[in-house]
Jmol script that loads the backbone (N, CA, C; Angstrom):
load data "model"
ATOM      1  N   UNK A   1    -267.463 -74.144  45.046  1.00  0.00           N
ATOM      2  CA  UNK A   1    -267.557 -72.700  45.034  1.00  0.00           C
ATOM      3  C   UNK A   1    -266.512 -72.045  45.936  1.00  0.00           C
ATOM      4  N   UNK A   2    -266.147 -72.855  46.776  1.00  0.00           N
ATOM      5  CA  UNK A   2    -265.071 -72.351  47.030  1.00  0.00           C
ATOM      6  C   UNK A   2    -263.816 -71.373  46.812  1.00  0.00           C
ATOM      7  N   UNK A   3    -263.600 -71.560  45.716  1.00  0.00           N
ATOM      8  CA  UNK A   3    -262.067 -70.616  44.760  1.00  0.00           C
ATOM      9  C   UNK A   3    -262.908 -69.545  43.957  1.00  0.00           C
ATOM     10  N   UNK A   4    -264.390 -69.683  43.953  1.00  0.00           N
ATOM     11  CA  UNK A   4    -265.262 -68.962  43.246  1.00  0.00           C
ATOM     12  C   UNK A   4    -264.622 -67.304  43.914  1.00  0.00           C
ATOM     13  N   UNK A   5    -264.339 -66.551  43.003  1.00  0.00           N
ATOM     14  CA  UNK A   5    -264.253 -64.838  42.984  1.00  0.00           C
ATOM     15  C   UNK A   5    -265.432 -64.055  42.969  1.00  0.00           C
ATOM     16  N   UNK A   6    -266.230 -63.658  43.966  1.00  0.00           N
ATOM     17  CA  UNK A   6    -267.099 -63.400  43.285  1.00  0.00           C
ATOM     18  C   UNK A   6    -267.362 -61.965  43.516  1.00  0.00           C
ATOM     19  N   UNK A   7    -267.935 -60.813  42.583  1.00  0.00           N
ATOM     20  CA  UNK A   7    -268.591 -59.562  42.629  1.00  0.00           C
ATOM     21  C   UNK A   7    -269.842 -59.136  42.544  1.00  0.00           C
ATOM     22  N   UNK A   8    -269.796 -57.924  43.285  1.00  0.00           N
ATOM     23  CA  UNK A   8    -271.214 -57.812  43.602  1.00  0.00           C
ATOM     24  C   UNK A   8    -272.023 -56.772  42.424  1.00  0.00           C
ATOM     25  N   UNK A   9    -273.550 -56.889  42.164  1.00  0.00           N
ATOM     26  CA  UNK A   9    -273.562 -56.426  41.228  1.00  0.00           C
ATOM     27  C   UNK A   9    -273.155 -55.084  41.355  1.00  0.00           C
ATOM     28  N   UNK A  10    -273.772 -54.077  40.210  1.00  0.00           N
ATOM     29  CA  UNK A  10    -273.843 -52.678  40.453  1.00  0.00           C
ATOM     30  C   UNK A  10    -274.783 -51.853  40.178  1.00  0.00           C
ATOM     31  N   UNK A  11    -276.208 -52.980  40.426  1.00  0.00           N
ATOM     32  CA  UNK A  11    -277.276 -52.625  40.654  1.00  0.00           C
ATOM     33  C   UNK A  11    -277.831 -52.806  42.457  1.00  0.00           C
ATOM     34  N   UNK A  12    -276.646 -53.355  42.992  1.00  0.00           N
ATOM     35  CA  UNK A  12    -276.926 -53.587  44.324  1.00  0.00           C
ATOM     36  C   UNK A  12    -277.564 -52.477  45.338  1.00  0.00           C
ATOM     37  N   UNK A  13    -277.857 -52.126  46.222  1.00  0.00           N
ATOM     38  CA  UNK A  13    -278.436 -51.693  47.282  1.00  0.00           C
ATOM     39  C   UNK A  13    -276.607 -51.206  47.636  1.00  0.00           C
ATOM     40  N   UNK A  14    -276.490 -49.709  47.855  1.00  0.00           N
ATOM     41  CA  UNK A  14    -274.932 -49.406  48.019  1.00  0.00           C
ATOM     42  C   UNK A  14    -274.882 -49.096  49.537  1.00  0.00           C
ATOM     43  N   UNK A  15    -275.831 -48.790  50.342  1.00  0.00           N
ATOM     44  CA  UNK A  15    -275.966 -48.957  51.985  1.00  0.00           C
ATOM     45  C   UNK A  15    -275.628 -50.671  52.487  1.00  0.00           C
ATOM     46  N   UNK A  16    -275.732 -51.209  51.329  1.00  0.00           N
ATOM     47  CA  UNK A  16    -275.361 -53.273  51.881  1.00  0.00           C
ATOM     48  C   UNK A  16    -276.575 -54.072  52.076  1.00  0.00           C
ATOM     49  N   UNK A  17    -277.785 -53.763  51.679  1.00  0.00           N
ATOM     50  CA  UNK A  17    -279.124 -54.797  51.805  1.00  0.00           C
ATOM     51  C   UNK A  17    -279.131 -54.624  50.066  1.00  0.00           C
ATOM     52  N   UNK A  18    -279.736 -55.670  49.995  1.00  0.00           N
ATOM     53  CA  UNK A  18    -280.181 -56.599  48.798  1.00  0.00           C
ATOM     54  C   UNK A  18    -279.269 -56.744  47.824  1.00  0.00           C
ATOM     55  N   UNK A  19    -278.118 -57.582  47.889  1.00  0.00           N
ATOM     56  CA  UNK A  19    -277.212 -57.106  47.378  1.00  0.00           C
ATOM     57  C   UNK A  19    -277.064 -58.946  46.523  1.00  0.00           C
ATOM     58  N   UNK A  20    -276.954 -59.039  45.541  1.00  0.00           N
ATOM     59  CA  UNK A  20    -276.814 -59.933  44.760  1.00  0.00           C
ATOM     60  C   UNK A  20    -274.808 -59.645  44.237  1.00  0.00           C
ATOM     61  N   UNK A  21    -274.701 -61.377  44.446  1.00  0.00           N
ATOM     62  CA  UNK A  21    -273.184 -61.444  43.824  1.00  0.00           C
ATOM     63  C   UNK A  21    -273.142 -62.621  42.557  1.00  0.00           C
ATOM     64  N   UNK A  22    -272.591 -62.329  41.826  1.00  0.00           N
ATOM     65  CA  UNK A  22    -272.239 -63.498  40.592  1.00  0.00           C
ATOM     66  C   UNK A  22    -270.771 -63.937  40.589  1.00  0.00           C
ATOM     67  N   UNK A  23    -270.316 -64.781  40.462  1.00  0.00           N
ATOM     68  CA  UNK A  23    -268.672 -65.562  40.106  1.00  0.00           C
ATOM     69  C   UNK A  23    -268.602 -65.608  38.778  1.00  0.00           C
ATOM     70  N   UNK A  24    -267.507 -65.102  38.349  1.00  0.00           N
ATOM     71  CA  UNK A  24    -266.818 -65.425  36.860  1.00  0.00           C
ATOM     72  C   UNK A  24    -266.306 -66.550  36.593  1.00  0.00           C
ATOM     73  N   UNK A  25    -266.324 -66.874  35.099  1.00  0.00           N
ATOM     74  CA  UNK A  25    -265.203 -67.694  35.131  1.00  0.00           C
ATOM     75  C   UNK A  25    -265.315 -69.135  35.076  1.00  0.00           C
ATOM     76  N   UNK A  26    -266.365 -69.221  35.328  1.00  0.00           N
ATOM     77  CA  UNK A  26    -267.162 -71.030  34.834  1.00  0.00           C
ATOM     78  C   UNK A  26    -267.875 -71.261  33.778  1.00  0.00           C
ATOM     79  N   UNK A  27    -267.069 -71.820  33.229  1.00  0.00           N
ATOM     80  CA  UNK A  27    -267.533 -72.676  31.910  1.00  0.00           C
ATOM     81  C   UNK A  27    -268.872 -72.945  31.754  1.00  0.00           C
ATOM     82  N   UNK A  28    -270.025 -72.118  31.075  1.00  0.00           N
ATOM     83  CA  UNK A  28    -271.133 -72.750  30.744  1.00  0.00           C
ATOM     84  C   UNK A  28    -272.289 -72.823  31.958  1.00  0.00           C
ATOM     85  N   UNK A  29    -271.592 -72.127  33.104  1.00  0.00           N
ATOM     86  CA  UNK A  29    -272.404 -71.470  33.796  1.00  0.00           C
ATOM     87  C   UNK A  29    -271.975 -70.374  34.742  1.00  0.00           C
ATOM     88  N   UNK A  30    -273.296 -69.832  35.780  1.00  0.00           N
ATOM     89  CA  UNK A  30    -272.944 -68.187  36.364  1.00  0.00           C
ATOM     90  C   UNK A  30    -273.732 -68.401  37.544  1.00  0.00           C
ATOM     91  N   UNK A  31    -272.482 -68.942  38.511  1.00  0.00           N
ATOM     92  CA  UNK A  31    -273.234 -68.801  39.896  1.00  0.00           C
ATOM     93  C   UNK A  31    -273.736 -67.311  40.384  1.00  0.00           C
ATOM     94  N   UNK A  32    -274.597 -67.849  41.379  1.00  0.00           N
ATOM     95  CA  UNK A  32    -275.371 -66.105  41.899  1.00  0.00           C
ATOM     96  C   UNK A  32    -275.484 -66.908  43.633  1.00  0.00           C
ATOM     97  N   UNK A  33    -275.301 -66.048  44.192  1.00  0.00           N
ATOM     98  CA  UNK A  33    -275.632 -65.707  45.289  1.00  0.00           C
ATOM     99  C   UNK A  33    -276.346 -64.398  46.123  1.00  0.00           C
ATOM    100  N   UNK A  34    -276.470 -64.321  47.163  1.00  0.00           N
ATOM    101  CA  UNK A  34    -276.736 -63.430  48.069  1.00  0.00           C
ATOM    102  C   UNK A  34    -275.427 -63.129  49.083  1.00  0.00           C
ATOM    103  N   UNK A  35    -275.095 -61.717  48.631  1.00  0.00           N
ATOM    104  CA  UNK A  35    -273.597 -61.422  49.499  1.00  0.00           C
ATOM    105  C   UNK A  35    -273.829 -61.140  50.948  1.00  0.00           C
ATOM    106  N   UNK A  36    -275.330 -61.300  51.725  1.00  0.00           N
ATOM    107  CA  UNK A  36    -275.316 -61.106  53.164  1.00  0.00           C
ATOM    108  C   UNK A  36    -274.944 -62.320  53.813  1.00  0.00           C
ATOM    109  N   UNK A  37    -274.896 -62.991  53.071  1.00  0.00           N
ATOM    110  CA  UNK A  37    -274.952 -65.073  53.260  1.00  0.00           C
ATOM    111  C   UNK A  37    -273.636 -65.343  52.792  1.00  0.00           C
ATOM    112  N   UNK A  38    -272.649 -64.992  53.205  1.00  0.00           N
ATOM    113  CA  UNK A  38    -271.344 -65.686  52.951  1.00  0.00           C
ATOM    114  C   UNK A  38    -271.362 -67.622  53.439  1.00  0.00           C
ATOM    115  N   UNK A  39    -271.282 -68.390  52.456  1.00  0.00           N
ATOM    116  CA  UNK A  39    -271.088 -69.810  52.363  1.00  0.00           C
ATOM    117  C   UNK A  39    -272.463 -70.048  52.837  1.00  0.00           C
ATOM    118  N   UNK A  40    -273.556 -69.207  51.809  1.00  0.00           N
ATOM    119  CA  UNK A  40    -275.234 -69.697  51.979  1.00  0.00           C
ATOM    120  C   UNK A  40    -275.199 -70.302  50.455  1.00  0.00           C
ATOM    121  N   UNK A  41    -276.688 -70.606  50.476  1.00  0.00           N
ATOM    122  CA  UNK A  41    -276.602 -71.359  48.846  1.00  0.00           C
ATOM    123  C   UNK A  41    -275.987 -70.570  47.920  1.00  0.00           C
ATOM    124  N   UNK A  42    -276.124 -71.239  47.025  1.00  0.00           N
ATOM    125  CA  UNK A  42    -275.799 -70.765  45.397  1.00  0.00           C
ATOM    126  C   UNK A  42    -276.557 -71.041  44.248  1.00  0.00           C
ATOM    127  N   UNK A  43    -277.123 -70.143  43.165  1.00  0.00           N
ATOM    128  CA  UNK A  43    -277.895 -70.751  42.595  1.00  0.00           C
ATOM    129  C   UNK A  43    -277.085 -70.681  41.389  1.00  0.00           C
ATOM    130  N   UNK A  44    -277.387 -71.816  40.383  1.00  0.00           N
ATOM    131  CA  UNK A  44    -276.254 -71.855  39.382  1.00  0.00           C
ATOM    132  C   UNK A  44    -277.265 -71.900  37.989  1.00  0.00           C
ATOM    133  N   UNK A  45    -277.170 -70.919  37.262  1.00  0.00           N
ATOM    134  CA  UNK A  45    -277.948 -70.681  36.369  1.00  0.00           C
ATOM    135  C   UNK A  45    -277.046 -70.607  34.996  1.00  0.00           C
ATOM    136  N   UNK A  46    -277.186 -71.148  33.789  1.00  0.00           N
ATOM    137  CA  UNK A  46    -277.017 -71.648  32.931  1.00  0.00           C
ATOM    138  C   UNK A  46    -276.648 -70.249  32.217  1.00  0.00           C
ATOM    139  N   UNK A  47    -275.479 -70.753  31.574  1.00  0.00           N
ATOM    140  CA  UNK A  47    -275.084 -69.666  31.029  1.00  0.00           C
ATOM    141  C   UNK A  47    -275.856 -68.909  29.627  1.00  0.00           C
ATOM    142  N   UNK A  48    -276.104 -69.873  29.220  1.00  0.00           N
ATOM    143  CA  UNK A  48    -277.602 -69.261  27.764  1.00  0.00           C
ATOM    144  C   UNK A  48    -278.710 -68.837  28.350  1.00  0.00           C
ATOM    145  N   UNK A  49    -278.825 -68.871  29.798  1.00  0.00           N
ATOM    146  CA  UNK A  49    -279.797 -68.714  30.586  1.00  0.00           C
ATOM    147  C   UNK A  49    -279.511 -66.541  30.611  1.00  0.00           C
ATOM    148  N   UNK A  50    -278.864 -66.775  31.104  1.00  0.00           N
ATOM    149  CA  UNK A  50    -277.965 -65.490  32.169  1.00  0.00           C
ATOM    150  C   UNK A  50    -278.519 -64.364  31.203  1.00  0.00           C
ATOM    151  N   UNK A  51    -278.169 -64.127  29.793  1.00  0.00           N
ATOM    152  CA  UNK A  51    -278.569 -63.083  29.845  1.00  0.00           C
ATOM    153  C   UNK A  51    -280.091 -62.415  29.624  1.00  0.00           C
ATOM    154  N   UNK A  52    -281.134 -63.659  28.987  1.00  0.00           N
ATOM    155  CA  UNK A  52    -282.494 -63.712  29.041  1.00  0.00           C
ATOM    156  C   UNK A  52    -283.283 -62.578  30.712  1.00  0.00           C
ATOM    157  N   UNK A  53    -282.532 -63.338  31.800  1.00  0.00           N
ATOM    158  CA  UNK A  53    -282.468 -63.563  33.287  1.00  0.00           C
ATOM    159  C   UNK A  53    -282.474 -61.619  33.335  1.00  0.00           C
ATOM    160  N   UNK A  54    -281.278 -61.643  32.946  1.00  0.00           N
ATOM    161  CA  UNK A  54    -281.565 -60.083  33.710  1.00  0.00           C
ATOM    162  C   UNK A  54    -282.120 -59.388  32.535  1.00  0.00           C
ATOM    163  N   UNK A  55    -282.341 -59.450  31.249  1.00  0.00           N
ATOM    164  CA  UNK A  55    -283.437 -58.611  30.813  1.00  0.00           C
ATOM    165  C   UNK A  55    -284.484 -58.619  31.370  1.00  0.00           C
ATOM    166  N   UNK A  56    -284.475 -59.647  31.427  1.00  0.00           N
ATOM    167  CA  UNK A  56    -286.318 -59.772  32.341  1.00  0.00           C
ATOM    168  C   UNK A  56    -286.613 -59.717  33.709  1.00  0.00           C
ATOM    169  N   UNK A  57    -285.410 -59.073  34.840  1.00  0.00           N
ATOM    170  CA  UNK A  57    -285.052 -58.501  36.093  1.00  0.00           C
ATOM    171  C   UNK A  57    -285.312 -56.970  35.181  1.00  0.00           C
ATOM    172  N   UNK A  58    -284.449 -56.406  34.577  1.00  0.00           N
ATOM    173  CA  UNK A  58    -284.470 -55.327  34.519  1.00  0.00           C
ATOM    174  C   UNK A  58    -286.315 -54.548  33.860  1.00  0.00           C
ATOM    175  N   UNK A  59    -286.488 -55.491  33.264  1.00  0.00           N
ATOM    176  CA  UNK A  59    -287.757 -55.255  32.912  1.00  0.00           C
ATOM    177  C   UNK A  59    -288.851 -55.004  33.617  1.00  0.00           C
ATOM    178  N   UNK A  60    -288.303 -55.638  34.937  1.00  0.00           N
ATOM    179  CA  UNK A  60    -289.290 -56.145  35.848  1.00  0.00           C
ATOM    180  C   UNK A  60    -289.033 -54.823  37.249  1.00  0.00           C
ATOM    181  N   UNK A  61    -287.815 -54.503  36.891  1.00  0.00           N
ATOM    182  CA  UNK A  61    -287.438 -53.317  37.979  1.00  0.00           C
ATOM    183  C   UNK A  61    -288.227 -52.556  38.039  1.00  0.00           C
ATOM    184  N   UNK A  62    -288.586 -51.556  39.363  1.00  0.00           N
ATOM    185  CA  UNK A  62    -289.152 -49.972  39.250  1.00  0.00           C
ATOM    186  C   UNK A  62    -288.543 -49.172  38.760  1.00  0.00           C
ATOM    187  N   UNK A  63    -289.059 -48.252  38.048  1.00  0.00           N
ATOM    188  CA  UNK A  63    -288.163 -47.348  37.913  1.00  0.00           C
ATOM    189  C   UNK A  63    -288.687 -45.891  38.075  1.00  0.00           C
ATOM    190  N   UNK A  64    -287.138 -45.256  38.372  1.00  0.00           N
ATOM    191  CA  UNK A  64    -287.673 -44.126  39.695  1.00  0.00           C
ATOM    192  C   UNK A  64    -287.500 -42.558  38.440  1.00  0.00           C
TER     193      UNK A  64
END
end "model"
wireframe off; spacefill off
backbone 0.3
color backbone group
C-alpha cells in the first residue's frame, strides 16, 4: 500500500473526523482506510463487493 494514492471520500466529515479514504487503481480490488491513521490498517474489499458496500452505507445513513 505503499504507492497506494489515496482520496478521501466526499461524504467525509469536512471539519477532519470520520473521514474514510479509498485507493484507485487496483485490479479487482478497493482498499479503504481511515485518513486519521496514516500507515494504520487497510481493509481491502473486493471489487464486486464495493459497490453493493456503499449502497447499503448509504442506506444505512441518517438523513438530515
Amino acid at each position: 500500500m505503499s504507492v497506494a494514492h489515496w482520496r478521501k471520500s466526499t461524504y467525509s466529515n469536512p471539519s477532519g473526523g470520520d473521514c474514510g479514504e479509498v485507493a484507485d487503481n487496483f485490479t479487482g480490488v478497493v482498499p479503504v482506510r481511515d485518513s486519521k491513521v496514516d500507515g494504520g490498517p487497510v481493509l481491502i474489499v473486493a471489487a464486486g463487493a464495493w459497490a453493493p458496500f456503499i449502497e447499503a452505507v448509504k442506506g444505512a445513513a441518517p438523513r438530515s
